[in-house]
C-alpha positions as CSV (number, residue, x, y, z in Angstrom):
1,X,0.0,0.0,0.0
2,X,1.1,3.4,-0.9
3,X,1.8,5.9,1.5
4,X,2.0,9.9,2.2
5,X,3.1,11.7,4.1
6,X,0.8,14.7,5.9
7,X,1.2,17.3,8.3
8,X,-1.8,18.1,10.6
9,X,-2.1,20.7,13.9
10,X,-3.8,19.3,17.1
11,X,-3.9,20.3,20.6
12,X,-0.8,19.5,22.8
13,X,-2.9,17.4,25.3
14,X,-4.4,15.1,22.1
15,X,-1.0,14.9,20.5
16,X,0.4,13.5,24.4
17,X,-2.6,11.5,24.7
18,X,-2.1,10.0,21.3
19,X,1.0,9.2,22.0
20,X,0.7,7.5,25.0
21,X,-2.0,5.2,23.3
22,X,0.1,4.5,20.1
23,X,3.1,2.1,22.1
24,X,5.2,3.8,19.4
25,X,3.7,3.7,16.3
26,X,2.0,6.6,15.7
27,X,1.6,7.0,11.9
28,X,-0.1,3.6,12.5
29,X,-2.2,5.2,15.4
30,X,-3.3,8.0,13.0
31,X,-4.1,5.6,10.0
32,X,-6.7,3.6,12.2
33,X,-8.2,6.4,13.9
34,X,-9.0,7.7,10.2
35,X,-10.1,4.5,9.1
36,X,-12.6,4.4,12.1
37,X,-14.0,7.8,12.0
38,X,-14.7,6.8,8.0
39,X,-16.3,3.7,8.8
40,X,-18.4,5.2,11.2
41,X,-19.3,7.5,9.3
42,X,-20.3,5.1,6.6
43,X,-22.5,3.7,9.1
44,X,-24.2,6.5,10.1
45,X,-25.2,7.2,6.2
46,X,-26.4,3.6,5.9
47,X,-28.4,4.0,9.0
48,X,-30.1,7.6,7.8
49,X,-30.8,6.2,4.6
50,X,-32.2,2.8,6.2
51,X,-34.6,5.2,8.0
52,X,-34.9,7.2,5.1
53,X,-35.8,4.7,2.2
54,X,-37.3,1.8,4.3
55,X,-37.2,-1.8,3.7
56,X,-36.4,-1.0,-0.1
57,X,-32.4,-0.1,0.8
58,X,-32.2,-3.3,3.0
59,X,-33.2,-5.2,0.3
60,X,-31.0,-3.5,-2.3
61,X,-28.2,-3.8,-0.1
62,X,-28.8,-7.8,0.1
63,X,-29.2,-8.1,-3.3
64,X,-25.7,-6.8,-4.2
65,X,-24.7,-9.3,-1.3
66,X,-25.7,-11.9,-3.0
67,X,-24.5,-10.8,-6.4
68,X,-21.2,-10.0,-4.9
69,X,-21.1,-13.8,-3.1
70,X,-22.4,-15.5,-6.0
71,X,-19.2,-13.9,-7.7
């Protein structure tokens, strides 16, 4: 996987606490922190458009399921 490198400004007390939590691998820290907030994120949208659209989404979403398992 490709990488890049990024530069970002946080509060001194999140930076220390981050640190502390990331047993010295912070880039790795960061990376899965992002990849968190996106997925729950994702799952918030799935859930507002569950409410939104009904029974219809659920079963669209099964159907590509099985399309993508049949596969």
């Amino acid at each position: 996987m490709a990488t890049s490198k990024l530069t970002v400004t946080v509060p001194d007390e999140l930076l220390q606490a981050a640190r502390e939590a990331a047993d010295g691998n912070l880039s790795a820290f960061v990376a899965r922190a992002i990849r968190d907030q996106l997925l729950r994120d994702a799952m918030i949208l799935y859930a507002e458009d569950s409410a939104r659209i009904g029974d219809d989404l659920d079963d669209l979403y099964s159907a590509a399921e099985e399309d993508l398992c049949d596969n």
